[in-house]
C-alpha positions as a Markdown table, in Angstrom:
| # | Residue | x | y | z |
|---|---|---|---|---|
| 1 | Unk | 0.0 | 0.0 | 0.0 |
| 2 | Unk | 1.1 | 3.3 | -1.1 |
| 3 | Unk | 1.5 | 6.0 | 1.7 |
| 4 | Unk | 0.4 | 9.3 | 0.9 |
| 5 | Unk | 2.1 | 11.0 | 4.0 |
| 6 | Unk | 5.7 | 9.7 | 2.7 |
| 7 | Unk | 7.9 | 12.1 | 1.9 |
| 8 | Unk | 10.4 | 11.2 | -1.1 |
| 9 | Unk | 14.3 | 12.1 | -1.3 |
| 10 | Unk | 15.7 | 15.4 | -1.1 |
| 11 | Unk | 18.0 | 14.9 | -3.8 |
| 12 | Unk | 16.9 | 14.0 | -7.5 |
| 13 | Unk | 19.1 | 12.4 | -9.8 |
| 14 | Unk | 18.2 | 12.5 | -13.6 |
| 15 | Unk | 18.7 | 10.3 | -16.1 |
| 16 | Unk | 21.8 | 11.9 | -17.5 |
| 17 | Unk | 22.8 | 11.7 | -13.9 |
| 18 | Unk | 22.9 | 15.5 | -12.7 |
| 19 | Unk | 21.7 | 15.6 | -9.3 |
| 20 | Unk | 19.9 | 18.8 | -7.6 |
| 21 | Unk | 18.4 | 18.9 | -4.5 |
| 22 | Unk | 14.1 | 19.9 | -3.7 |
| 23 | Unk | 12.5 | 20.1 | -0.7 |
| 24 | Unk | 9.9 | 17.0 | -0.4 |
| 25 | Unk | 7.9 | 18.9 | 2.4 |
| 26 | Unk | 6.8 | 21.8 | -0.6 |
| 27 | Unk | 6.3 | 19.0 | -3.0 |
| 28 | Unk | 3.8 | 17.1 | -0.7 |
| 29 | Unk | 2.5 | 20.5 | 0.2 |
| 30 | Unk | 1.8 | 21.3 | -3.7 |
| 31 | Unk | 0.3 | 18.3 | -4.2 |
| 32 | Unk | -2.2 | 18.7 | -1.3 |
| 33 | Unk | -3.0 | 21.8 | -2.2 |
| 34 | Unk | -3.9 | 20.7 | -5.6 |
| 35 | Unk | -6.2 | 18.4 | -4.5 |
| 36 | Unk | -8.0 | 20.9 | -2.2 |
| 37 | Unk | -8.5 | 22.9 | -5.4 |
| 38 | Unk | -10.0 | 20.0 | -7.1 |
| 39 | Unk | -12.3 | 19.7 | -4.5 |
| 40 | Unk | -13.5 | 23.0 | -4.2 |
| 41 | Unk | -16.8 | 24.3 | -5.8 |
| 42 | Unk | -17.3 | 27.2 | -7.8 |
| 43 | Unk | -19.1 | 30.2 | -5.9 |
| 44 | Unk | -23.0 | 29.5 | -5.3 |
| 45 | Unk | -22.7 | 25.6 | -6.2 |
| 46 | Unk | -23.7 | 23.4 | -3.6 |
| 47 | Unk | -22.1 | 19.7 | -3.0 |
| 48 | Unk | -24.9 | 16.9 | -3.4 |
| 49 | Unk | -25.4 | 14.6 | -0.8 |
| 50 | Unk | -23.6 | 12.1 | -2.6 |
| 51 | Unk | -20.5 | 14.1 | -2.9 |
| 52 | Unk | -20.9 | 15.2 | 1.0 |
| 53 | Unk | -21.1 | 11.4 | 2.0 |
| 54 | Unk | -18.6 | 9.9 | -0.6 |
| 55 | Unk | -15.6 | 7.9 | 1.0 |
């Protein structure tokens, strides 16, 4: 099972093997933030009850 919460490597290393460093705490926090803004509804939309139950 894949972990959502896991935070990858701080250093990358491509395939032509340069490596550079990222921060995987801003990466997990982009990705969560993305998915908020998926989820949100446009202004005056309201969520069905299906969407408001859905797990």
């Amino acid at each position: 099972m894949i972990n959502p919460f896991d935070l990858g490597s701080s250093r990358i290393v491509s395939g032509t093997g340069h490596a550079s460093e990222r921060d995987p705490v801003l990466d997990q926090a982009r990705l969560a933030v993305g998915l908020i803004a998926l989820m949100v509804k446009d202004d005056g939309e309201r969520m069905t009850k299906d969407e408001r139950t859905a797990r």
